[in-house]
Structure formats: C-alpha cells, structure tokens
C-alpha positions in Angstrom: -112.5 -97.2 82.8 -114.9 -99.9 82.2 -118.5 -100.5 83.5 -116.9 -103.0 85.6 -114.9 -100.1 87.2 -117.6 -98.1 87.8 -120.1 -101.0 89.8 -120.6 -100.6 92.9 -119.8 -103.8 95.5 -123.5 -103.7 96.7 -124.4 -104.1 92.9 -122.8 -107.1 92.3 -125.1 -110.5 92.2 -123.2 -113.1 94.2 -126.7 -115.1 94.0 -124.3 -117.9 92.0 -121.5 -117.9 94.8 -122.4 -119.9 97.9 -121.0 -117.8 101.0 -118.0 -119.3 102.5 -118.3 -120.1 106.2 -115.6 -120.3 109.3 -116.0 -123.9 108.8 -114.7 -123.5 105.6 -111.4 -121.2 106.4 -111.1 -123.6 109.4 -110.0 -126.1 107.4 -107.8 -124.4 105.1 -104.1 -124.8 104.0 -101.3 -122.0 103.5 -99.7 -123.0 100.5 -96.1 -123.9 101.7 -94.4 -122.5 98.9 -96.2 -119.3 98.8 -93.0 -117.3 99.6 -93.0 -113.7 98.5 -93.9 -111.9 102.0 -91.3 -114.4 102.8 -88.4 -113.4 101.0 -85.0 -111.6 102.0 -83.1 -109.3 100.1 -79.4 -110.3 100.5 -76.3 -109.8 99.1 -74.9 -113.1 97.8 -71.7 -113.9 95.1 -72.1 -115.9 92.3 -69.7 -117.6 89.7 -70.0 -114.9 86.8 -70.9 -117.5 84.2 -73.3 -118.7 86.3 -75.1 -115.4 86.9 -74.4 -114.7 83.1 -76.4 -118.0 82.0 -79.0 -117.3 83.8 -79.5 -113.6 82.6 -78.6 -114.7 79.2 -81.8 -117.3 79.7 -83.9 -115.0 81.4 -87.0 -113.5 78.6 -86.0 -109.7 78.0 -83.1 -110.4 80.6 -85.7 -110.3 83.6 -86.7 -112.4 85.9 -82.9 -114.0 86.4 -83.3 -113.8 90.3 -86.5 -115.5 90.1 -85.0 -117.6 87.8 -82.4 -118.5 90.7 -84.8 -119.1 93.2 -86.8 -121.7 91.3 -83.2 -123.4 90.3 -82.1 -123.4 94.3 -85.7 -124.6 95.5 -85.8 -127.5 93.2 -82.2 -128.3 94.6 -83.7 -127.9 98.0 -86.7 -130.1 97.3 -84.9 -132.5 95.4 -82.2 -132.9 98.9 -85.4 -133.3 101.3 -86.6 -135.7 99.0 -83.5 -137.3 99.0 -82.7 -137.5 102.7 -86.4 -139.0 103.4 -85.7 -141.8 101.7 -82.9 -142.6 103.2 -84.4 -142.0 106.9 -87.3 -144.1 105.8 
C-alpha cells in the first residue's frame, strides 16, 4: 500500500480545485461515443480470414474484438458522413 492509500478523503486539500457547481453539470455533454455500458454481446459470423487478420494484428492476440469495433465504427462514421453530404 502507499500513503496515498492510507489518506483519508477528509485529509485531502482540494484548496487548489475550485468546487464544481449544478451550473456547471447543467451544461455538460455525454460523450457520444462513450459506448461500453452500451455494448451487446452477440453472436455474429465472420469471413475466417477476416477474423484471422485481425487476431493476427491484434498486440499479444487481444483486443481483436475491440479491434472490430473501431474498424465497423469508422465505417459507420465514414457512411453518416457520407450521406450528409449528399442530403446537404
């Protein structure tokens, strides 16, 4: 454990750390892309060389389905993109 560990919450000078207000929070943003207490578990069938690239590119073979995600968002993003530029 560390001494930072062992500090108790009333011990801790927040003298440099204006307090944030409702006015504040009233004017925030959710990120839109924040996603994980979003996400689904599915089952879903891929080409087998496509699955195999991308375990074969993912570090220390993790992260392949993140991997995916990222690959089908930017797909996503790049069609909305797309499409409002046509509409507009």
């Amino acid at each position: 454990m560390t001494a930072l560990d062992n500090l108790r919450d009333e011990d801790i000078d927040f003298s440099d750390i204006p307090p944030l207000t409702e006015e504040f929070w009233k004017n925030g943003i959710r990120n839109p892309h924040y996603a994980r207490a979003l996400k689904e578990q599915l089952t879903i069938r891929l080409d087998a060389d496509i699955l195999d690239w991308f375990k074969r590119h993912a570090k220390d073979g993790k992260g392949y389905q993140t991997d995916i995600n990222k690959a089908l968002r930017a797909y996503v993003v790049a069609q909305e993109k797309r499409a409002a530029r046509k509409a507009g």
